[in-house]
VOLUM-703244 format. One record per residue (C-alpha): residue in three letters; x negated, y negated, z negated. Coordinates in steps of 0.5 Angstrom, whole numbers, padded with zeros to 4 digits, always signed. Example, Ala and Ser with C-alpha at 12.3 -4.5 7.8 and 13.67 -1.06 7.14 Angstrom:
<recs>
<resn->ALA | xx->-0025 | yy->+0009 | zz->-0016>
<resn->SER | xx->-0027 | yy->+0002 | zz->-0014>
</recs>
This chain:
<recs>
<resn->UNK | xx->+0025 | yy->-0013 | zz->-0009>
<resn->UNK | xx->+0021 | yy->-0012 | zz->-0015>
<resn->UNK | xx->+0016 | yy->-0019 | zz->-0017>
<resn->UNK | xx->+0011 | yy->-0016 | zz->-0020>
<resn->UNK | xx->+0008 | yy->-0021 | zz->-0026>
<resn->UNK | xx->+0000 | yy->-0021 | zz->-0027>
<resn->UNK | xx->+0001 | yy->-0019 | zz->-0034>
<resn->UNK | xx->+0002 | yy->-0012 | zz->-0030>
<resn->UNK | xx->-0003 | yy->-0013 | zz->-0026>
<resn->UNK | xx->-0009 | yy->-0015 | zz->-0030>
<resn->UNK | xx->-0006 | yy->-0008 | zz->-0035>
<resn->UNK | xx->-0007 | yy->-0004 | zz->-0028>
<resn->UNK | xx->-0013 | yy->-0007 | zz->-0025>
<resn->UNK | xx->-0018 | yy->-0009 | zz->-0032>
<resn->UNK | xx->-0015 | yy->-0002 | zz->-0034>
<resn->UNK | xx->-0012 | yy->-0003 | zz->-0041>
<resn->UNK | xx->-0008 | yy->+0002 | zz->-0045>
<resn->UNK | xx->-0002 | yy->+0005 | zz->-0040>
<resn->UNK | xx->-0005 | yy->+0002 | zz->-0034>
<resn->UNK | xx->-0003 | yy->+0010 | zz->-0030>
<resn->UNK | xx->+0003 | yy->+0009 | zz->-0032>
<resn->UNK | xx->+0005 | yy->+0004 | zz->-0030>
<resn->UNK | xx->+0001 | yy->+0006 | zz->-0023>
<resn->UNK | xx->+0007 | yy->+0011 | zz->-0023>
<resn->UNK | xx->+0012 | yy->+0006 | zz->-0025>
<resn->UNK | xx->+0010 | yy->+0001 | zz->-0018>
<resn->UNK | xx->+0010 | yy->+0007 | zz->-0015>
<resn->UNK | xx->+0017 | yy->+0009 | zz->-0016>
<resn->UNK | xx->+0018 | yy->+0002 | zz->-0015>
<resn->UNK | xx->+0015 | yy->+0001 | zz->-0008>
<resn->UNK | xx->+0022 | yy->+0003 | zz->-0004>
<resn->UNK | xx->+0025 | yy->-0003 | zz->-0007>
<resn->UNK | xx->+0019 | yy->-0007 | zz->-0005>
<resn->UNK | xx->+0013 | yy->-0010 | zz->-0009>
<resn->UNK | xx->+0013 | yy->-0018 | zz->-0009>
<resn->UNK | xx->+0008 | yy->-0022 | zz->-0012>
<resn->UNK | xx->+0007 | yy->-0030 | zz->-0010>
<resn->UNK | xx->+0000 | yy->-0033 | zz->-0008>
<resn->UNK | xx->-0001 | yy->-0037 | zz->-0015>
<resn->UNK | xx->-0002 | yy->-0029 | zz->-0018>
<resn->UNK | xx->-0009 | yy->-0028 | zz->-0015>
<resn->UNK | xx->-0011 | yy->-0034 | zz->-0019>
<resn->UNK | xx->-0008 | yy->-0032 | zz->-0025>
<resn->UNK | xx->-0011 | yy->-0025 | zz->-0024>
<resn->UNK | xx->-0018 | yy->-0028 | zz->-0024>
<resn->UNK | xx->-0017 | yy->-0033 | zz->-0030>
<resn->UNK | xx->-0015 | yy->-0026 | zz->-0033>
<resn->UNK | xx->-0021 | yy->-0023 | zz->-0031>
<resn->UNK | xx->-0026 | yy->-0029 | zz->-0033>
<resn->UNK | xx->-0023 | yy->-0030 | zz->-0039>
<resn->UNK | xx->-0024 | yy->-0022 | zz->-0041>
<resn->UNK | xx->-0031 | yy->-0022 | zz->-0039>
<resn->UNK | xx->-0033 | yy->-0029 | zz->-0043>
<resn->UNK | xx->-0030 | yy->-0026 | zz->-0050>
<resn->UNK | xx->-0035 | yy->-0019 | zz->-0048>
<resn->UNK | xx->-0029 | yy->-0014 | zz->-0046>
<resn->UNK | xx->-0032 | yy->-0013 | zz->-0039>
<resn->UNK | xx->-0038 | yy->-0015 | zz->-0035>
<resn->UNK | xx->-0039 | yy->-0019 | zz->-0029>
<resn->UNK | xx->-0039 | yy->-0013 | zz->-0024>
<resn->UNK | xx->-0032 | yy->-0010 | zz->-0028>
<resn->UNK | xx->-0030 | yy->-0015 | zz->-0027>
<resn->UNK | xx->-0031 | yy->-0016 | zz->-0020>
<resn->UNK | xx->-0030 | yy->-0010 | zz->-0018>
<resn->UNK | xx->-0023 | yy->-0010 | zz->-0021>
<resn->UNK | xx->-0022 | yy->-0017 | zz->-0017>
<resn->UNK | xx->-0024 | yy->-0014 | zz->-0010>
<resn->UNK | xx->-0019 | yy->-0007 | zz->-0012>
<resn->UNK | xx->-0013 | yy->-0012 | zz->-0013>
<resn->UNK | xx->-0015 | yy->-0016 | zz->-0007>
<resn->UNK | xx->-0014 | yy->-0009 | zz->-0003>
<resn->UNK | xx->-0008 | yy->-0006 | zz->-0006>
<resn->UNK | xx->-0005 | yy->-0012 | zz->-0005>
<resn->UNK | xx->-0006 | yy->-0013 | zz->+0001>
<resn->UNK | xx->-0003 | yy->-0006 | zz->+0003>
<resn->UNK | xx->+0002 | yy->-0005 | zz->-0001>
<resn->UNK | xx->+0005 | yy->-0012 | zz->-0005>
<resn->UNK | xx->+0008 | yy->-0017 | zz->+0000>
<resn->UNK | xx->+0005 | yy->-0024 | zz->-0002>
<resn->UNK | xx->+0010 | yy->-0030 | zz->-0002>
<resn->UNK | xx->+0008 | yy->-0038 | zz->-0002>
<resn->UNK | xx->+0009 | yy->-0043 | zz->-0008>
<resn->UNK | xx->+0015 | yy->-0047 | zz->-0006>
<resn->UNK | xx->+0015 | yy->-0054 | zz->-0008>
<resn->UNK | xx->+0021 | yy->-0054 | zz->-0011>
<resn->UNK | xx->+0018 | yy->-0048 | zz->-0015>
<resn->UNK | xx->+0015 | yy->-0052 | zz->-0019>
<resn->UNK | xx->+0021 | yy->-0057 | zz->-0021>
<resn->UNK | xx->+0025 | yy->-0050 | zz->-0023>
<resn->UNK | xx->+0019 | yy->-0048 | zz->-0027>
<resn->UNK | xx->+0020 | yy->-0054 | zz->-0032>
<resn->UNK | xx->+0027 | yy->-0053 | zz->-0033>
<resn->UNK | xx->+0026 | yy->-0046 | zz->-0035>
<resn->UNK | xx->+0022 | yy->-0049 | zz->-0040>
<resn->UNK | xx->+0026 | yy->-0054 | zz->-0042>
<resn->UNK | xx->+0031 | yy->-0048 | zz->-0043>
<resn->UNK | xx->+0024 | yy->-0043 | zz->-0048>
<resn->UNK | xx->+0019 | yy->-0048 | zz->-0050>
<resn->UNK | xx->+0015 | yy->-0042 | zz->-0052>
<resn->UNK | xx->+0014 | yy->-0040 | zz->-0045>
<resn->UNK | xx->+0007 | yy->-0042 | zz->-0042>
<resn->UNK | xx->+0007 | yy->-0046 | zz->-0035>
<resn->UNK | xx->+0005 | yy->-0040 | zz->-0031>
<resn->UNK | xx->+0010 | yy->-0036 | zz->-0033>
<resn->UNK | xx->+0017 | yy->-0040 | zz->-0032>
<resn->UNK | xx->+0013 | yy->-0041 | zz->-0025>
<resn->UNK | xx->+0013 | yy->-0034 | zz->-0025>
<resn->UNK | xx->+0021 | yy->-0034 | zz->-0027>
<resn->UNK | xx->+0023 | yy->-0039 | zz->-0022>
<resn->UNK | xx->+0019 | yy->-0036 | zz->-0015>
<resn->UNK | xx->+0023 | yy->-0029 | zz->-0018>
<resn->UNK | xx->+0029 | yy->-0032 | zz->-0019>
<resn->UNK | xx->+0028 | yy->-0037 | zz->-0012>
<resn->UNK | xx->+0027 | yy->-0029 | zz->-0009>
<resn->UNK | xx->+0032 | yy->-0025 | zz->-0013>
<resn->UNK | xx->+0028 | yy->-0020 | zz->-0014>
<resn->UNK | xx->+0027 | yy->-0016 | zz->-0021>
<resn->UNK | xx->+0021 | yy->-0018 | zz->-0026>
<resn->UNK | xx->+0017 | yy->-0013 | zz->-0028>
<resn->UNK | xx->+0012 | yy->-0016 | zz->-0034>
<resn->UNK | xx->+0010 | yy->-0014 | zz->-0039>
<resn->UNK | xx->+0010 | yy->-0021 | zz->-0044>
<resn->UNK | xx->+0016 | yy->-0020 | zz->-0048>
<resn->UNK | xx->+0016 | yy->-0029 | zz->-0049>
<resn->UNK | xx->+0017 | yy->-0028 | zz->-0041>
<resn->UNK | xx->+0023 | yy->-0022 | zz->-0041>
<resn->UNK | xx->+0026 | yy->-0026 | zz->-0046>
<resn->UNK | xx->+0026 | yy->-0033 | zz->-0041>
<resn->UNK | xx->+0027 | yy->-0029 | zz->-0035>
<resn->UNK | xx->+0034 | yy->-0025 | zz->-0039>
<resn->UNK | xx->+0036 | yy->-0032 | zz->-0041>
<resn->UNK | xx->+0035 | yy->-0035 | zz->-0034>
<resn->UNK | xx->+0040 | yy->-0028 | zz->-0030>
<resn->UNK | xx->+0033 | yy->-0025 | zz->-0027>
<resn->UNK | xx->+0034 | yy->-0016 | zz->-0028>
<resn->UNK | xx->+0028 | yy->-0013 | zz->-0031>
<resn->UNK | xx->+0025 | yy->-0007 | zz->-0029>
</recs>
């Protein structure tokens, strides 16, 4: 199973540089099964809020960008909820990498709950993730 991080989804959906290669590579990677956990979308669409008010896209952009990742997800990622104890082993990565943000050690700790590979694109969080036994992709 691979956790999908939403530094990758935000590369795909906001269309940054190598956003068709990693389409190829989650195409690949979707025999083994695509996760992403339920604080993803909120993260996504603070990512799209925070591009559209530093003026790299408009509204619209960034709209449609949201309602295509709502649809890709829904057909292809399998959603999986936050757990409570999520939260508790989120603190503990950071204890282990202080320079890692709260949202990503959450990341870390629903994959590492979930044994799955992490495919991200944050080299802070790769290096967290490594440190706490997750498979990079």
């Amino acid at each position: 199973m691979i956790y999908i991080d939403t530094s990758v989804l935000g590369a795909i959906f906001f269309r940054e540089t190598g956003a068709e290669d990693l389409l190829d590579r989650l195409e690949v990677s979707s025999n083994h099964g695509l996760r992403i956990s339920a604080w993803s979308p909120t993260e996504l669409a603070s990512v799209g809020a925070i591009k559209q008010r530093m003026g790299f896209i408009d509204a619209m952009t960034r709209q449609h960008a949201m309602a295509t990742f709502q649809r890709f997800a829904s057909d292809n990622l399998q959603l999986t909820e936050v757990d409570p104890a999520d939260f508790r082993e989120a603190a503990t990565i950071i204890d282990r990498s202080i320079n890692l943000r709260a949202g990503d050690a959450l990341h870390l700790a629903i994959a590492r709950r979930l044994d799955c590979t992490l495919l991200t694109l944050d080299k802070r969080q790769a290096d967290a993730a490594r440190g706490v036994g997750l498979k990079l992709a």
